[in-house]
N, C-alpha and C positions, 0 to 999 in steps of 0.2 A: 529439565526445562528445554522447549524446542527452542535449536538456535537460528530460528526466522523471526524476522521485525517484519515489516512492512509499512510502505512509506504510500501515504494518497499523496500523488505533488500534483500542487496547483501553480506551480512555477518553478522552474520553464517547462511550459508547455508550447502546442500548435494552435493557431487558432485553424478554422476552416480555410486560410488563403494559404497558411504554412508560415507562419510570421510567428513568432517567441512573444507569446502573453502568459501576464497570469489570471488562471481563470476563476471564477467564483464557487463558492462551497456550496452544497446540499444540504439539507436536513435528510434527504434520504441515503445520500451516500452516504455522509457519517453513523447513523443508524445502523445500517448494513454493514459495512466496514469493521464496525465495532463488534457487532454481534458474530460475523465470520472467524473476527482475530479471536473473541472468547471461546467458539466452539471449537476453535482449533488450539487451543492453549498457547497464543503465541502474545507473547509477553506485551508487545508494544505495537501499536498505528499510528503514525507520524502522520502527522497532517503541516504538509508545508505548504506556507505562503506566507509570502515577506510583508504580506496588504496587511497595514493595520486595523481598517476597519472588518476585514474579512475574519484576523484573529479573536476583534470582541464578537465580531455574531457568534462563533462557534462556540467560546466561553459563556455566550447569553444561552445558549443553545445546552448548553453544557450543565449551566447551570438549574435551566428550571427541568432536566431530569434528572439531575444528581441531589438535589438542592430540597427544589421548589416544587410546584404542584405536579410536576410530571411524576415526582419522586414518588406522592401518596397515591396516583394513578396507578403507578408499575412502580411499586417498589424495589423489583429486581433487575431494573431497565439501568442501572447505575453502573452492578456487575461489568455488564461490556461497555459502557459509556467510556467508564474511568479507564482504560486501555488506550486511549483516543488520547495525544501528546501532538499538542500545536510545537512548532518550528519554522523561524523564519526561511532555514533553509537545506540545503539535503549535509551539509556539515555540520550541521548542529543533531543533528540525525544520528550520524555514525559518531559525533562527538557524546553522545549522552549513552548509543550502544557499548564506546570503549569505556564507558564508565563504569559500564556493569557486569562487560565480560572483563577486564582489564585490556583486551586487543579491539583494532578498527577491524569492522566487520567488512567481509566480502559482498559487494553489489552486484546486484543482477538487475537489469532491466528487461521491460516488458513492452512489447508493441504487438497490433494485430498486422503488422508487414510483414514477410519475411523476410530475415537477415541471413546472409551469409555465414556458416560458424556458429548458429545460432546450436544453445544445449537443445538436447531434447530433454521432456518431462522426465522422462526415466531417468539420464544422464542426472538431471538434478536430484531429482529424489535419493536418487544413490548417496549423490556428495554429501548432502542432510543426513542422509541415514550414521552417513559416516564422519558427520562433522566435529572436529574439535574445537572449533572458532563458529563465533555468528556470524549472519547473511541478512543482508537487506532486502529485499524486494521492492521494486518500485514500481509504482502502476501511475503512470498518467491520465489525467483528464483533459478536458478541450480534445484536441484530436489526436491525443498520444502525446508522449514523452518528446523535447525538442533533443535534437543532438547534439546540445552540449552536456543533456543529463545521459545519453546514452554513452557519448563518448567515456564522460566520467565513470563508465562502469565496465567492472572486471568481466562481465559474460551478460550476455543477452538469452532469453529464454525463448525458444522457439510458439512462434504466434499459434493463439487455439486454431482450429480449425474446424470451422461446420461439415456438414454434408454436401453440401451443394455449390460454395465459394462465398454464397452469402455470409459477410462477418464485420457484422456492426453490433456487437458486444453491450451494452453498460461497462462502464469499468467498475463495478460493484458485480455483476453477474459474472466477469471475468475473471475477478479476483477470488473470488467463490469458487470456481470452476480449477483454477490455478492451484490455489491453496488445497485445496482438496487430492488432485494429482500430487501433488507433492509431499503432505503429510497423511495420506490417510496407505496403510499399510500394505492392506489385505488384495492388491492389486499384481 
């Protein structure tokens, strides 16, 4: 079993002025998300937000490809769906990971800024390669992870970086690009 989670938080994030919201869910992120975490065999995608009504969209969302007619459409659309685990918040996250590894998992967080001390990809792929305990991964939406989800975490991953300085990412193409550096081997 790979021991990466990876969490979509939708709270606390930034909004555009830099203020702590929580932001709204995708149909396409979820989507994405999902089918990244299944091609990479990684057990679980937290999908945090404490919004109730944000929880039933996803479950309605959840439901008519698991379920309902999405299901007789892509019958195999379900596979990475069911991976996709609502949470009010990022302790319920690492509470449901020590559930399964019996220990609290190690957090990493992700921004497209760069941070001081930040790992490099390589740096982290090593510690996975070598890990005896699970890891979180958290990717924010709105405009990034706010810093009291950064501060809550044991290491910060050093931000992608384009070509050119241009990096206004997806957080679904970033998390693509991320997971991939991380688990894919032959590198």
């Amino acid at each position: 079993m790979v021991p990466l989670y990876v969490a979509l938080v939708h709270y606390p994030v930034l909004n555009r002025k830099g203020e702590t919201i929580a932001s709204a869910i995708t149909n396409l992120d979820l989507h994405d998300m999902a089918r990244t975490v299944r091609t990479y065999a990684i057990p679980a995608c937290y999908i945090v937000t404490p919004l109730q009504d944000q929880q039933a969209l996803i479950k309605r969302l959840l439901d008519h490809w698991c379920k309902g007619i999405g299901k007789e459409l892509h019958p195999d659309r379900d596979e990475a769906l069911k991976r996709l685990k609502i949470v009010d918040d990022l302790a319920a996250a690492r509470d449901d990971i020590r559930a399964a590894w019996g220990e609290t998992p190690l957090v990493w967080a992700t921004t497209a800024k760069e941070q001081s001390g930040a790992l490099t990809h390589r740096q982290a792929r090593h510690r996975l390669a070598n890990a005896r305990h699970p890891y979180l991964l958290l990717f924010g939406t709105g405009w990034g992870l706010a810093p009291e989800a950064i501060g809550e975490a044991d290491g910060v991953l050093k931000a992608i970086q384009g070509r050119d300085g241009y990096n206004h990412l997806s957080v679904r193409c970033a998390a693509a690009i991320l997971i991939d550096r991380l688990l894919h081997t032959d590198r």
